[in-house]
C-alpha angles and dihedrals in degrees: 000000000000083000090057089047088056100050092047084054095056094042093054092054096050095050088049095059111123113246120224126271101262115207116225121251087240107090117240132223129201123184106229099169146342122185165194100052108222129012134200099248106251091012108057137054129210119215121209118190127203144202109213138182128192111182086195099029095230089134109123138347098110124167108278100262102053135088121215099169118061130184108200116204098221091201094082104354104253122141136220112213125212132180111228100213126227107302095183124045117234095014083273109174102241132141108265133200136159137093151307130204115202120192114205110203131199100357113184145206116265104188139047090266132107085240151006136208104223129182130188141223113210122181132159139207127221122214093274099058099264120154122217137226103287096233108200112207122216116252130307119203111222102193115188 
């Protein structure tokens, strides 16, 4: 009886471990920075950095003329395109994570004004068509 007791213990102990955090197969963005605040419009460029994960690491590698990471000016709804390059080697299936950085060259001025606040939208797609989580970035001011 004391050895069943045993076993059960011990049972009970295996099926209780913690599983590791998996990462979704839907990649992830986080903003980490943006800066500087505000750019003289056609001299300056802003850099945004991102934390990214990626469970199938799929994010990223896509043939050469394609584009798979968009910041989108919210101001008037245009997007800069951006090619995220191969993460994983080999196309190996594995879980990803690190980070991006994005330069945004020779922003302008929309409107009639001295100067704008833009934000930006910036998503990005795996390989398979996933969409990531769509990060928002606090203002920019684009002085002329």
């Amino acid at each position: 009886m004391r050895g069943l007791f045993i076993i059960i213990v011990f049972s009970s102990l295996f099926s209780c471990s913690k599983d590791e955090d998996q990462l979704s197969e839907v990649p992830s963005l986080e903003l980490i920075s943006i800066g500087p605040n505000s750019v003289v419009q056609f001299e300056d460029s802003v850099v945004i950095r991102l934390a990214y994960e990626d469970g199938d690491g799929d994010l990223g590698g896509f043939p050469a003329d394609s584009v798979n990471l968009f910041v989108v000016d919210n101001r008037n709804g245009v997007p800069f395109e951006f090619r995220i390059q191969e993460l994983v080697p080999g196309g190996a299936e594995v879980p990803i994570k690190g980070t991006l950085s994005i330069t945004l060259q020779n922003l302008f001025l929309t409107g009639n004004g001295s100067q704008e606040n833009a934000t930006f939208n910036i998503y990005a797609y795996d390989r398979a068509g996933n969409k990531s989580n769509v990060v928002k970035t606090p203002g920019v001011t684009v002085l002329e």
